[in-house]
C-alpha positions in Angstrom: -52.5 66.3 -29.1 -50.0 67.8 -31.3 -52.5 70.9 -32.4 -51.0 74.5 -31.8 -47.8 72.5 -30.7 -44.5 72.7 -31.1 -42.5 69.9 -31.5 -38.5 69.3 -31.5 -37.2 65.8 -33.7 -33.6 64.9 -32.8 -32.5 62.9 -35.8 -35.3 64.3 -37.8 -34.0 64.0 -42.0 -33.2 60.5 -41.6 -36.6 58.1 -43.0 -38.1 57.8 -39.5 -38.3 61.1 -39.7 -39.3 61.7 -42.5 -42.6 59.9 -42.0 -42.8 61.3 -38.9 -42.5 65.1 -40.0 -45.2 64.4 -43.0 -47.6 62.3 -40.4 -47.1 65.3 -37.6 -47.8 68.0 -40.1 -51.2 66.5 -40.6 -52.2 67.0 -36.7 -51.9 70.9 -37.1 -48.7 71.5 -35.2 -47.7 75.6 -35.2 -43.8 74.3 -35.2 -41.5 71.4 -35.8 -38.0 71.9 -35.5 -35.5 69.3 -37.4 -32.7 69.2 -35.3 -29.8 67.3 -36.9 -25.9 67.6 -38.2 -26.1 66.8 -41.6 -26.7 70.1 -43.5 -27.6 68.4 -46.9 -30.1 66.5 -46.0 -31.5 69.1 -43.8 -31.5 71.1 -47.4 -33.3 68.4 -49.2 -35.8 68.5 -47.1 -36.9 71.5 -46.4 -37.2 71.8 -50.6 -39.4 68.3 -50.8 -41.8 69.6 -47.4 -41.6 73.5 -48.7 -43.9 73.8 -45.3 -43.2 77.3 -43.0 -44.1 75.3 -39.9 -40.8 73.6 -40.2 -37.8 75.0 -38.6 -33.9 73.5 -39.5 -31.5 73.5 -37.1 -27.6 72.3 -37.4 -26.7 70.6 -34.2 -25.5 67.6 -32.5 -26.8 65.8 -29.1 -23.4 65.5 -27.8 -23.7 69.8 -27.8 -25.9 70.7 -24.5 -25.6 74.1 -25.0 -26.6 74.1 -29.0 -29.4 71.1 -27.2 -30.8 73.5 -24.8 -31.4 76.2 -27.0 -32.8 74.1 -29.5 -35.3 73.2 -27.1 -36.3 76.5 -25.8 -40.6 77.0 -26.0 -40.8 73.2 -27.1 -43.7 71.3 -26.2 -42.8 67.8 -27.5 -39.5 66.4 -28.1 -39.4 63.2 -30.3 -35.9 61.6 -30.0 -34.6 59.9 -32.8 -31.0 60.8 -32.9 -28.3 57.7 -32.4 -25.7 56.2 -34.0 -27.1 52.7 -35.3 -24.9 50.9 -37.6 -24.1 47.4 -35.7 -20.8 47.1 -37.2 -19.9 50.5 -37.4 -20.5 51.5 -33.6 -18.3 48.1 -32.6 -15.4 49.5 -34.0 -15.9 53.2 -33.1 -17.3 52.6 -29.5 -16.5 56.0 -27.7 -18.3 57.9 -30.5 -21.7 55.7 -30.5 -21.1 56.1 -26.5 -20.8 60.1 -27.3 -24.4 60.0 -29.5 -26.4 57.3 -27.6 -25.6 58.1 -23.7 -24.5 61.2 -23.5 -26.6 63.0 -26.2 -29.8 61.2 -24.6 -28.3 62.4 -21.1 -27.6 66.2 -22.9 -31.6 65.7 -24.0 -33.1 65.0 -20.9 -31.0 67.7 -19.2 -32.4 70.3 -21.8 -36.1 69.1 -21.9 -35.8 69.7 -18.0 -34.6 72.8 -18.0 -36.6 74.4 -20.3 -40.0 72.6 -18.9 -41.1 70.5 -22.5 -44.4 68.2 -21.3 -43.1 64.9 -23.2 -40.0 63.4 -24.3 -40.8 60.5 -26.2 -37.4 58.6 -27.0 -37.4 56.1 -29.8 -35.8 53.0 -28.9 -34.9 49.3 -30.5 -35.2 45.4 -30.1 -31.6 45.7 -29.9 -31.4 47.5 -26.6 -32.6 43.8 -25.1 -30.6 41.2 -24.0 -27.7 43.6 -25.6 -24.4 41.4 -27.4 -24.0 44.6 -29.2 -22.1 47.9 -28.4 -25.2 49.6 -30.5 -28.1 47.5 -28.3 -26.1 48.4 -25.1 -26.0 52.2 -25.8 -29.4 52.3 -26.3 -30.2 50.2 -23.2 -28.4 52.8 -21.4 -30.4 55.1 -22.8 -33.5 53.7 -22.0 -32.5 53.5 -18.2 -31.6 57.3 -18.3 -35.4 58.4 -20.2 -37.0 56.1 -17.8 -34.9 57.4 -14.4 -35.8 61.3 -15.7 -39.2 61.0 -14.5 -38.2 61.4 -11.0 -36.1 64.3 -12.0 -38.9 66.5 -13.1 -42.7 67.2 -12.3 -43.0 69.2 -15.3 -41.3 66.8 -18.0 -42.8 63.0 -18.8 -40.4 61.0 -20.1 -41.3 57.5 -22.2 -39.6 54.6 -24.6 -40.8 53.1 -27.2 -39.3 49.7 -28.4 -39.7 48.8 -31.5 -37.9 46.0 -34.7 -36.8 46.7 -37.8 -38.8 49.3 -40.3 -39.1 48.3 -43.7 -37.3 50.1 -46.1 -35.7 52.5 -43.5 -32.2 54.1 -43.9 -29.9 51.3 -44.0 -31.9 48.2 -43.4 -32.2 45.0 -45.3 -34.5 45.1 -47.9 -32.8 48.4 -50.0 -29.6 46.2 -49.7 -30.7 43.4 -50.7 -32.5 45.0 -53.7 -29.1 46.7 -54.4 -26.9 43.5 -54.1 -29.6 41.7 -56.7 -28.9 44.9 -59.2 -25.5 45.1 -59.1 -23.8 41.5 -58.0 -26.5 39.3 -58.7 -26.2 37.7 -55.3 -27.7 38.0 -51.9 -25.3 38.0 -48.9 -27.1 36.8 -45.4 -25.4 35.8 -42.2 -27.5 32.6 -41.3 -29.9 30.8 -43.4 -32.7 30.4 -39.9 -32.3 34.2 -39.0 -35.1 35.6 -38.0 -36.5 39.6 -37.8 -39.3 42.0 -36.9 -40.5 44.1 -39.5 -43.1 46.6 -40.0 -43.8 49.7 -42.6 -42.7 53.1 -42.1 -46.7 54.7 -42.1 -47.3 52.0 -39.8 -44.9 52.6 -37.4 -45.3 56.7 -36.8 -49.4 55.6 -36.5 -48.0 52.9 -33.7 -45.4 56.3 -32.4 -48.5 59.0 -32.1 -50.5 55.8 -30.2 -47.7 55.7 -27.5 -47.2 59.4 -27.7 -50.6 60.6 -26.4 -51.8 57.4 -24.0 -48.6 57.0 -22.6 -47.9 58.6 -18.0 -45.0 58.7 -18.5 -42.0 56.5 -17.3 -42.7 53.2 -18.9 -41.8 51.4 -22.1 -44.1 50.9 -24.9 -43.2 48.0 -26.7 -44.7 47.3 -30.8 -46.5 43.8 -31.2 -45.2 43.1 -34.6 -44.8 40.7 -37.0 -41.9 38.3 -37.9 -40.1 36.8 -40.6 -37.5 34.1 -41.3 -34.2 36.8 -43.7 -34.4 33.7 -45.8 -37.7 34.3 -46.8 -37.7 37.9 -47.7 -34.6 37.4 -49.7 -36.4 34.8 -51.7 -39.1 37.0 -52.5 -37.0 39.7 -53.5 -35.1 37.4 -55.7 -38.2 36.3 -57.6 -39.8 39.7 -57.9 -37.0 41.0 -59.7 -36.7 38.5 -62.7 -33.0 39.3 -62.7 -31.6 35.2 -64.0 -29.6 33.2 -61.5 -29.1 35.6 -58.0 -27.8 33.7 -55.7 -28.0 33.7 -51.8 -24.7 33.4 -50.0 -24.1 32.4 -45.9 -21.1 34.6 -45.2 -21.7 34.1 -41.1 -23.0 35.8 -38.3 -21.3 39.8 -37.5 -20.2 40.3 -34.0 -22.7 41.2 -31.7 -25.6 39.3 -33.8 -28.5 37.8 -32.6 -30.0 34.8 -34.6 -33.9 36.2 -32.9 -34.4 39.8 -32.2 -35.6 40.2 -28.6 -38.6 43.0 -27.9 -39.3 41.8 -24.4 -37.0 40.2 -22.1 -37.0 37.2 -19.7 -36.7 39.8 -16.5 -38.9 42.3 -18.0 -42.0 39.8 -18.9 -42.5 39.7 -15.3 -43.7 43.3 -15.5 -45.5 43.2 -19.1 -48.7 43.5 -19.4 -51.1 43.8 -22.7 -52.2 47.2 -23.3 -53.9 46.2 -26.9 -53.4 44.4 -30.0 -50.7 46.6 -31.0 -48.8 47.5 -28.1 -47.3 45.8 -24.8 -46.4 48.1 -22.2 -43.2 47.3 -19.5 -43.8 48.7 -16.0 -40.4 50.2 -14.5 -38.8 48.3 -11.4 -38.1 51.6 -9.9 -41.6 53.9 -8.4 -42.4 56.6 -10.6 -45.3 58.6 -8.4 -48.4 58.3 -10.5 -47.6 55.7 -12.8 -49.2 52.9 -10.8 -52.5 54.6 -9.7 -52.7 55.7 -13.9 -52.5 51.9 -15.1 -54.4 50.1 -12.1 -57.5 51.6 -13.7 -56.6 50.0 -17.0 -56.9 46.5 -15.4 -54.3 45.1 -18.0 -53.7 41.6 -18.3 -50.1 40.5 -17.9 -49.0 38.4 -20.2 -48.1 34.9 -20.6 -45.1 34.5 -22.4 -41.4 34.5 -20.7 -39.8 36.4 -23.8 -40.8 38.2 -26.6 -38.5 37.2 -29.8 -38.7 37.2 -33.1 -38.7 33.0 -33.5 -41.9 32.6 -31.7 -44.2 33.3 -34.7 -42.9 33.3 -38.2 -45.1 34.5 -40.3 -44.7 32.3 -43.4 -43.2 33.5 -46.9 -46.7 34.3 -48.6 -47.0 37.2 -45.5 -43.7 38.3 -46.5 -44.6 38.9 -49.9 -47.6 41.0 -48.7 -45.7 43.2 -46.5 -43.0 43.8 -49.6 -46.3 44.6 -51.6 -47.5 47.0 -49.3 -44.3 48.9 -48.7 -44.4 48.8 -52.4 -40.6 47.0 -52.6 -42.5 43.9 -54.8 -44.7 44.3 -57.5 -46.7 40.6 -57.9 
């Protein structure tokens, strides 16, 4: 799919993509352009990939203009770009707004105008059932990738939902590995909490899945696995062999859900299974083509009412595997 191609990241030196750049330079691409603000990172790595197919460009979503010509000749635009710190986008709510709506609406704009085949925007668990000015923004956003398809002949547009990556910028297990160095303790919100996870590699395979079977105009949505916070705490705790850590309930954040949601009550009724890895949501609104392309599928729809992270938890042994396999536990 991606042979010849060239390919624009939004968000691109952050881990997502990361994986994503080293997975996509594998498939034979003759381009990808990082597009991000941070100059440093964007520094670091073009040292650690030392690749000439890989193009650095200082920009921001919110800029159309600096958005357009970013995207000029661009075959594939994978959008990672947002502003995803819970607490951080509660407090500062105009700028996540500024990122996550407007930057996606600034994207869509460009990939239009400049013809790109497929915008593939990378979405979150959070964006359902939103209690969160972060889940909200990027529920938004998923309305405006979704409503693009009927802007454009030329340009597909899809989302892809997906939980928590292990070990990704700012997630759980690099703090809690942190707080067991340095203070000996583990701070969690609610001892019965309860999230998605899956690794990094894994992901970007589940990513390039969506990316080439995907019309364009639906939501891809990651079967994955979940665990009680508890739980990978615990095993964090014991890997480390550091004497008497404790784990401390400091309460629930604003905005936090005690289950993550990946599919919700009103959108089960258009769910169906597309495989064992991936569900796929069918918009409310007609997208010409998108029903004639899945009616030959003949997917099953599926049976729950929600999709949450407390229907299966996968019990603490599990855990420990997937902390072994993204190489954060030893034993």
């Amino acid at each position: 799919m991606f042979k010849d191609k060239r390919i624009l990241v939004t968000g691109g030196t952050g881990s997502w993509g990361h994986e994503l750049i080293k997975q996509l330079l594998e498939q034979d691409p003759k381009e990808i352009s990082i597009y991000s603000r941070n100059e440093l990172a964007q520094v670091k790595m073009e040292r650690e990939f030392n690749d000439k197919r890989l193009k650095f460009i200082i920009g921001d979503v919110r800029d159309y203009e600096r958005m357009n010509e970013a995207t000029r000749g661009i075959d594939y635009i994978f959008h990672l770009a947002a502003l995803k710190h819970v607490p951080i986008c509660e407090l500062q709510p105009y700028e996540a707004i500024k990122t996550n709506i407007i930057g996606t609406e600034n994207l869509i704009k460009a990939a239009i105008n400049n013809k790109v085949k497929k915008v593939i925007d990378v979405s979150t668990d959070k964006a359902v059932d939103a209690l969160n000015l972060y889940g909200m923004t990027k529920a938004v956003g998923e309305r405006l990738i979704i409503q693009a398809n009927l802007l454009s002949e030329d340009t597909k547009f899809v989302c892809i939902r997906a939980g928590n990556v292990l070990g990704s910028n700012g997630s759980v297990v690099p703090f809690f590995m942190d707080q067991i160095k340095n203070q000996k303790q583990i701070t969690i919100t609610h001892p019965e909490m309860t999230r998605y996870f899956i690794t990094l590699p894994e992901a970007i395979g589940l990513l390039f899945k969506a990316s080439q079977f995907s019309y364009g105009g639906e939501i891809f949505v990651m079967r994955m696995p979940s665990y009680r916070i508890t739980d990978v705490a615990e095993v964090l705790i014991e890997d480390s062999k550091v004497p008497d850590v404790e784990i401390k309930e400091i309460g629930m954040r604003p905005g936090e859900k005690l289950d993550e949601v990946l599919v919700s009550e009103y959108e089960a009724q258009s769910t169906f299974k597309y495989d064992d890895t991936y569900y796929v949501i069918m918009p409310t609104m007609d997208i010409p083509g998108l029903k004639t392309f899945y009616e030959t599928k003949n997917l099953a729809h599926v049976t729950f009412k929600r999709y949450t992270s407390g229907d299966v938890i996968l019990p603490k042994e599990r855990v420990k595997e997937l902390l072994r396999k993204g190489n954060y536990v030893t034993e």
